[in-house]
VMD Tcl script that draws the C-alpha trace (Angstrom):
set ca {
  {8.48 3.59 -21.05}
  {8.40 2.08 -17.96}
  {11.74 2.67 -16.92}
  {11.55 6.30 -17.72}
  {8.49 6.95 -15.60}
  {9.99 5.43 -12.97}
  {13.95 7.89 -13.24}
  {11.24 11.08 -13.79}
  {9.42 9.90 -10.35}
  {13.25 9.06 -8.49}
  {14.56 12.58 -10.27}
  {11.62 14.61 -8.50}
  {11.94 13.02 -5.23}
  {15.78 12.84 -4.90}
  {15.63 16.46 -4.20}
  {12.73 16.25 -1.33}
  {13.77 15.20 2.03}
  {12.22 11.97 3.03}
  {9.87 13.35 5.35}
  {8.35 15.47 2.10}
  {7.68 12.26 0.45}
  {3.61 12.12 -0.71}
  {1.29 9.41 -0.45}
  {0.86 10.25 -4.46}
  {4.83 9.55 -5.07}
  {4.43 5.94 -3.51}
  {2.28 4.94 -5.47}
  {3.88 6.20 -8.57}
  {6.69 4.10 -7.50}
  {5.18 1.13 -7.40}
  {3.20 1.15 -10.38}
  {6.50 2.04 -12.33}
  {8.54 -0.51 -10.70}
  {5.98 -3.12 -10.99}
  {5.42 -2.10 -14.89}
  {9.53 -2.22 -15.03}
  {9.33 -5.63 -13.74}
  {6.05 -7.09 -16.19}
  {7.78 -5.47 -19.36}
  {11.05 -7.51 -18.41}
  {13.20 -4.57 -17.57}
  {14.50 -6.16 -14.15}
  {17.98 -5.48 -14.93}
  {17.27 -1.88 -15.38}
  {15.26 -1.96 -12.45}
  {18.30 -3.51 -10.71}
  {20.92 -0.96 -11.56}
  {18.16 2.15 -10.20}
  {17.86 -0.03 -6.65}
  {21.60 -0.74 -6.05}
  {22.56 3.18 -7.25}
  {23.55 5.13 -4.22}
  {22.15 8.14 -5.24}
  {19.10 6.24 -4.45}
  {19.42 5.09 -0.97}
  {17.00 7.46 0.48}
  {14.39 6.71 -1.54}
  {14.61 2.70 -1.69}
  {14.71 2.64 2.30}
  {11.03 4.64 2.46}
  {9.46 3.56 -0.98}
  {11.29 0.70 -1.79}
  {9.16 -2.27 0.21}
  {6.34 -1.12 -2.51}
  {8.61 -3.21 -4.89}
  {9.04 -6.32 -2.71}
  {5.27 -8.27 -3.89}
  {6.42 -7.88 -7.81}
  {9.41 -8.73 -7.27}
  {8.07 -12.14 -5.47}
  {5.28 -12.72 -7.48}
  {8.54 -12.46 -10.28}
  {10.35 -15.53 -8.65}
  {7.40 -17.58 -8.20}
  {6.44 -17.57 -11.93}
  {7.65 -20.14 -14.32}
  {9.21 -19.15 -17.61}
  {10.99 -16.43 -15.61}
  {14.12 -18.02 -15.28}
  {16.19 -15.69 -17.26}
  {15.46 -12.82 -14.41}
  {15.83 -14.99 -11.64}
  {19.29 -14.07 -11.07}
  {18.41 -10.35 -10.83}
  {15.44 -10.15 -8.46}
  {17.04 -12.43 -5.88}
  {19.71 -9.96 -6.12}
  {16.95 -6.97 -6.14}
  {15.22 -9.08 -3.19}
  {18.16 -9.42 -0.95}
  {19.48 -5.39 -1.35}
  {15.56 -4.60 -0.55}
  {15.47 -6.54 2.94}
  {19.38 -4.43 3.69}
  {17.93 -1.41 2.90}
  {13.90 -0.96 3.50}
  {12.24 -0.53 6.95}
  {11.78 -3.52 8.82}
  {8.31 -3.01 10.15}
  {7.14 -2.33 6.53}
  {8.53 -5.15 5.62}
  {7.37 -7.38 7.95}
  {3.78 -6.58 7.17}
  {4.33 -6.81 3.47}
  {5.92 -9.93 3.62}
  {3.18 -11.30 5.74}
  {0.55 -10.53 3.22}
  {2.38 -11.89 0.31}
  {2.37 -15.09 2.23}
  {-1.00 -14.73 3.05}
  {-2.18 -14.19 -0.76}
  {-2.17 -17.78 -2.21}
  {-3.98 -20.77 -2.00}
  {-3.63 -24.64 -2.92}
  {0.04 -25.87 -3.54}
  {1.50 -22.10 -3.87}
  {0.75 -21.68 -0.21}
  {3.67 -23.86 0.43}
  {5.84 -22.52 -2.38}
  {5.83 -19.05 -1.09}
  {6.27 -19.70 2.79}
  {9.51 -21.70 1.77}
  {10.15 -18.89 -0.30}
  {9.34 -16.08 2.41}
  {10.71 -17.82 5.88}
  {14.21 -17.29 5.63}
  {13.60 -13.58 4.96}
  {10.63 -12.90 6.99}
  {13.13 -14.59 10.20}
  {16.05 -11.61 9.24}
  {13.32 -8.90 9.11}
  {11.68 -9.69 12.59}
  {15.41 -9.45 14.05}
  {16.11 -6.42 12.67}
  {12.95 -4.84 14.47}
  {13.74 -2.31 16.84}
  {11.27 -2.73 19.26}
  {7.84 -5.66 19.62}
  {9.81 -8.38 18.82}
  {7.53 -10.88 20.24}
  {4.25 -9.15 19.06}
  {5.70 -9.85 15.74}
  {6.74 -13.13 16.23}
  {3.21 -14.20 17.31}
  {1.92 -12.09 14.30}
  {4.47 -14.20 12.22}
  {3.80 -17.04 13.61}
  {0.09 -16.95 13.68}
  {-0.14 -16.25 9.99}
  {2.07 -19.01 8.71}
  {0.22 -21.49 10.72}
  {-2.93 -20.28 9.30}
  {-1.80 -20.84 5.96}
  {-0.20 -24.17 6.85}
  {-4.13 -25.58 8.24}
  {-5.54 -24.96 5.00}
  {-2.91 -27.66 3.24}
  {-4.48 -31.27 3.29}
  {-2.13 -33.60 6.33}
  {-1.13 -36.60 4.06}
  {-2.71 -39.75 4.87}
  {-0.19 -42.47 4.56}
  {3.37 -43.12 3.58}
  {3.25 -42.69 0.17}
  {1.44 -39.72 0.32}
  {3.77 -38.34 2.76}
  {6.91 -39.23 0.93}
  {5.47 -37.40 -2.44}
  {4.18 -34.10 -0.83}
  {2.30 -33.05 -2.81}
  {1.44 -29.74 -1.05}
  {4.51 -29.12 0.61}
  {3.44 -29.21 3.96}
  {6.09 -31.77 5.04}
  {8.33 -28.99 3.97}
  {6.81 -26.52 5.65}
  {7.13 -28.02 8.86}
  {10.65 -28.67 8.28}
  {11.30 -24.83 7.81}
  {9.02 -23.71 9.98}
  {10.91 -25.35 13.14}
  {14.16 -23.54 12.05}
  {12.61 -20.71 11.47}
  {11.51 -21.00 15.34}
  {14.55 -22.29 16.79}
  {16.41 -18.61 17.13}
  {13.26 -17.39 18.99}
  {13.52 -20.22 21.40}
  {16.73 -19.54 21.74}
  {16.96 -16.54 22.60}
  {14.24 -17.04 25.23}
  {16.18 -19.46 27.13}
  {19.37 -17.57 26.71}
  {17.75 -14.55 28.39}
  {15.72 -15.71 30.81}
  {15.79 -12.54 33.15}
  {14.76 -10.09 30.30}
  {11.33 -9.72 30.97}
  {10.31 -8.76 27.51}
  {11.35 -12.70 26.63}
  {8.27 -13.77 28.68}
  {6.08 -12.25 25.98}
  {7.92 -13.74 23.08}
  {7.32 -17.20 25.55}
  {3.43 -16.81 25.51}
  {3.99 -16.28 21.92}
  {5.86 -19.37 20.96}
  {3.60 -21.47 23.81}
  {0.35 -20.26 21.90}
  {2.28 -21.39 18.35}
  {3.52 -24.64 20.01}
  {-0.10 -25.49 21.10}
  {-1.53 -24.74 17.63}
  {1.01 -26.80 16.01}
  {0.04 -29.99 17.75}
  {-3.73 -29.75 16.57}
  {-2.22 -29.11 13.52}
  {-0.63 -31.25 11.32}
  {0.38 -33.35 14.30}
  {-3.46 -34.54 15.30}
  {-4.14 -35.76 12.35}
  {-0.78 -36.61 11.13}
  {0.10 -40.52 10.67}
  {3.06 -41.52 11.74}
  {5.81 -44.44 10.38}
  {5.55 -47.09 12.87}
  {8.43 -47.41 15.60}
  {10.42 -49.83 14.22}
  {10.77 -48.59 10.83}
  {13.16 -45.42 10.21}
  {11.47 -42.73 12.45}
  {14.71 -40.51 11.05}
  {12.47 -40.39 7.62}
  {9.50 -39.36 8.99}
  {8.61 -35.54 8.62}
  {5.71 -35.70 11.07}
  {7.86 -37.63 14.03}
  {10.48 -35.12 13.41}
  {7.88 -32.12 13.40}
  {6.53 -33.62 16.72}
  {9.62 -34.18 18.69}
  {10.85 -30.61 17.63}
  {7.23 -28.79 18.94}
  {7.19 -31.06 22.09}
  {11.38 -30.21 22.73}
  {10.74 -26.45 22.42}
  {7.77 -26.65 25.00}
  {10.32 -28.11 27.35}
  {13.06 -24.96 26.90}
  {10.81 -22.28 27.12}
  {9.09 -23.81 30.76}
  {6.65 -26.06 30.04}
  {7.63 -30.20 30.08}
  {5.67 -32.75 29.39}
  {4.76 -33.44 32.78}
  {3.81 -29.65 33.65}
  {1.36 -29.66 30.78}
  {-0.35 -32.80 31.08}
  {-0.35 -32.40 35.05}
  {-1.76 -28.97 34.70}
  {-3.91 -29.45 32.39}
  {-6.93 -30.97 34.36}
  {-6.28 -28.17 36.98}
  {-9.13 -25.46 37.69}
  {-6.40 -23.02 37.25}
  {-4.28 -23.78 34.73}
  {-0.47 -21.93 34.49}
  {-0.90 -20.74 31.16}
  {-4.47 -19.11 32.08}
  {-2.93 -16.02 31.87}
  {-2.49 -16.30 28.19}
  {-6.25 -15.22 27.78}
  {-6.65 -17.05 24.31}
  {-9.31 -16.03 22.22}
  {-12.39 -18.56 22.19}
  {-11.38 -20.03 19.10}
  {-7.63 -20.76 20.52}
  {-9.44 -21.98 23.92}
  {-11.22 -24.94 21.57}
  {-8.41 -25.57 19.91}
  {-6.46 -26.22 23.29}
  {-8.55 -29.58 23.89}
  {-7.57 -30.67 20.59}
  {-3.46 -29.65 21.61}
  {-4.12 -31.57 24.97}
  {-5.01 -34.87 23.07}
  {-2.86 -34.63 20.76}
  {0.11 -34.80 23.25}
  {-1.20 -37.33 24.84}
  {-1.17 -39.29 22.08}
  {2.52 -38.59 20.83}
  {3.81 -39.20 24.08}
  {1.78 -42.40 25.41}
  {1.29 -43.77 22.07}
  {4.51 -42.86 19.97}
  {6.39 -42.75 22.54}
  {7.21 -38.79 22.04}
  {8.78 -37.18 24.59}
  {8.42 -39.87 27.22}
  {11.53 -40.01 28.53}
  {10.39 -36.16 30.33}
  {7.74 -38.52 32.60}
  {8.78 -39.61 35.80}
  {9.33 -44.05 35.43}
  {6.11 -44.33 37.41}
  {3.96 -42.67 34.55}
  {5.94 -44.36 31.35}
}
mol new
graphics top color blue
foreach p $ca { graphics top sphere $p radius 0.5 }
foreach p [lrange $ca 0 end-1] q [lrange $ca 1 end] { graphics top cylinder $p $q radius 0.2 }
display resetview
């Protein structure tokens, strides 16, 4: 039934132009292909998205389908459709507009709570990375945007508290952090690769105010393998040395930050963080101090003097 709602809703608009699409035929679409999806009809479902005749109306409606189709992977029991929504999933990030899928993907990974928090950011950060590059235009407002949510998602997961609990992982977050710093790294990138294209200074103060946030948390609160066991297993070392290295490409060592810091004006005044980012600097601040005086973090960027 399902299925044929949704070819009498594709049959009607394939002979509108795109710009005659209604509000009304969206959300037909969705509620079809969402129906299509719960009644175990993903194949069919399939077949409709990949059909060329189709093309017109996937790229404007077809982001509508994107949340089922997630929500589809994440279940268990669902193994048997697996194979066709990752399929479904991929051919919807080729053909749907970026920007719509940018902010749909950002609220799916907004949604959860608990341990699927982590589940669906691991799921969603590969993706959500080829989207924002695919933008035409406000690259780095979206990378903040991107940025900004994940992290807020990440501070709600409990920081293990020793070894064990780190090596288990319960919530992911370990994971997370892992991801999260290659999802980062083409950003960087591309910052220090263009360094006269003025627009990269924005996507800069973007990944400055992410860096910042990142070392209040996990990396506060974090506990670390001692020295002289093997650092190379520790998620949390790893995490830190990857925040405090990207600080360092995009402008802003060790020694800039900690020097500057104290200063009346400070070089990343400019920023203007909202009160609640201007707290959480103090909290960044002693955090670094701490991975680089105490762990030994990024040391090596200090003049002998200071070591």
């Amino acid at each position: 039934m399902a299925v044929e709602e949704l070819q009498c809703i594709i049959k009607r608009c394939q002979i509108l132009e795109e710009s005659d699409f209604k509000e009304e035929d969206f959300g037909l679409f969705q509620l079809a292909g969402q129906r299509c999806i719960e009644d175990g009809h993903v194949d069919q479902l399939l077949e409709i998205v990949q059909d060329e005749k189709n093309k017109t109306i996937i790229k404007s409606m077809g982001w509508n389908l994107v949340g089922p189709v997630v929500r589809c992977l994440l279940r268990n029991g669902e193994e048997d459709k697996r194979g066709d929504c990752l399929l479904m999933f991929d051919l919807l990030l080729k053909l749907c507009n970026p920007k719509e899928l940018l902010l749909g993907l950002l609220e799916l990974i907004e949604e959860p709570s608990g341990k699927q928090i982590s589940q669906i950011i691991l799921l969603l950060l590969q993706p959500l990375q080829t989207v924002i590059q695919k933008l035409p235009s406000n690259k780095a407002y979206s990378v903040g945007l991107a940025l900004s949510t994940l992290w807020s998602q990440l501070s709600l997961l409990p920081v293990p508290y020793s070894e064990e609990y780190t090596q288990i992982d319960d919530y992911g977050l370990c994971q997370c952090c892992k991801a999260l710093i290659e999802f980062t790294r083409p950003f960087v990138e591309e910052v220090v690769d263009n360094k006269e294209n003025k627009e990269n200074e924005k996507l800069k103060d973007e990944l400055l105010k992410f860096c910042f946030k990142s070392l209040k948390c996990p990396l506060l609160t974090a506990q670390f393998l001692e020295q002289s066991e093997d650092g190379g297993n520790d998620p949390f070392r790893g995490f830190a040395c990857e925040i405090i290295g990207f600080l360092s490409q995009i402008g802003h060592p060790v020694p800039k930050i900690i020097l500057n810091h104290g200063r009346k004006k400070r070089t990343w005044d400019y920023l203007e963080l909202e009160e609640e980012e201007d707290r959480q600097l103090a909290d960044a601040m002693a955090s670094l101090t701490y991975l680089v005086f105490v762990q030994g973090i990024g040391i090596d960027q200090l003049p002998v003097v200071l070591r």
